[in-house]
C-alpha positions in Angstrom: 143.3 145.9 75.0 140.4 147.5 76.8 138.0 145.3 79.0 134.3 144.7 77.1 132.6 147.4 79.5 134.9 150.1 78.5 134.0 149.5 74.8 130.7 149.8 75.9 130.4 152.7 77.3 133.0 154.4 74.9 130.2 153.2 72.0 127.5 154.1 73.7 128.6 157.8 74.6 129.7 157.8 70.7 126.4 157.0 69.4 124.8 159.2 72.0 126.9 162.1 70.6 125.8 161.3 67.3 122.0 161.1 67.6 122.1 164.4 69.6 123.5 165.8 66.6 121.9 164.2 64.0 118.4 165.4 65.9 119.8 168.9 66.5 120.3 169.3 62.8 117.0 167.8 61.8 115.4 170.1 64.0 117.0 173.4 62.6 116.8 172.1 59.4 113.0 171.9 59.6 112.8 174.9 62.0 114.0 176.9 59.1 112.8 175.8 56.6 115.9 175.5 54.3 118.9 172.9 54.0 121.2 175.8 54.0 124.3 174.0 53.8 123.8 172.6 49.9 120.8 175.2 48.9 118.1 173.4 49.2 115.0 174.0 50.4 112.9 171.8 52.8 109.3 172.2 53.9 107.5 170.2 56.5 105.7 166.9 55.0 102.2 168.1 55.8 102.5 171.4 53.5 104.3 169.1 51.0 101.2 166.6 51.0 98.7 169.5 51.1 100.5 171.0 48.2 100.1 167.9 46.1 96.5 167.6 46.9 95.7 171.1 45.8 97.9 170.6 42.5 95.8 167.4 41.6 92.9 169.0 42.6 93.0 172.0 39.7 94.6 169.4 37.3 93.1 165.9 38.2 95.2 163.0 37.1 98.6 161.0 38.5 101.5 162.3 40.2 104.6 162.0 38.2 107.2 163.7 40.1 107.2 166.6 42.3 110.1 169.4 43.4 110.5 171.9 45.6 111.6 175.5 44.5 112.7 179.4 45.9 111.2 181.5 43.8 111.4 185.3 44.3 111.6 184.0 47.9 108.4 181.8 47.8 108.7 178.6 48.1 106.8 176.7 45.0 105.5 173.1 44.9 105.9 172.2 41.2 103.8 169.0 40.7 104.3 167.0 37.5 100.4 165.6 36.5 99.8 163.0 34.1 95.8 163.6 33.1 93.8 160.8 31.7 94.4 161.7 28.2 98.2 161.1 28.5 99.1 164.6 28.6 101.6 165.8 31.0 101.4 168.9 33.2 102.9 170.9 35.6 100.9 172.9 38.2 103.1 175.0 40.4 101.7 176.1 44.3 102.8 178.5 46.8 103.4 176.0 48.8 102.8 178.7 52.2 99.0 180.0 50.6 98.4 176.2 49.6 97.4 177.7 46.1 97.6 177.3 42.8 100.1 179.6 41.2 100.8 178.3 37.5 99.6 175.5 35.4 101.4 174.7 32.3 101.0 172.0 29.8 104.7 170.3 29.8 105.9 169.4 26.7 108.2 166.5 27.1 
């Protein structure tokens, strides 16, 4: 059986270890720019939020749902807008301009 401090310093090395490589893959994740492991593609918050704002601000209305997109190796903030008169739309934005590439009434 090992004494208390041992266990302590044996945990607290492990979770050491583990938030240096939990931050080292945020980092590099955001760095780039793309969760390469599954696909995906990430962009920092602050483009995210900016996108929105420009999506609701060519289509005013609610936010419904929003994704993030490659396309032809942009990457595209399609916005999903419900307006005031219950239709449903989706305004896509190049998410690195911050502008308005598409807007399309959805028809679900």
């Amino acid at each position: 059986m090992m004494p208390c401090r041992s266990k302590f310093i044996l945990g607290s090395i492990l979770g050491s270890f583990i938030a240096l490589v939990l931050a080292t893959n945020g980092f590099w994740m955001k760095a780039e720019g793309n969760d390469t492991r599954r696909g995906r593609t990430a962009v920092p918050v602050e483009s995210l939020i900016a996108s929105i704002k420009t999506a609701v601000g060519a289509k005013p209305g609610g936010v419904c749902g929003v994704e993030i997109e490659n396309e032809d190796g942009k990457t595209i903030c399609e916005v999903k807008i419900l307006t005031q008169d219950g239709k449903t739309y989706e305004v896509e934005v190049d998410v690195a301009a911050n502008t308005v590439v598409e807007i399309e009434e959805d028809d679900d």
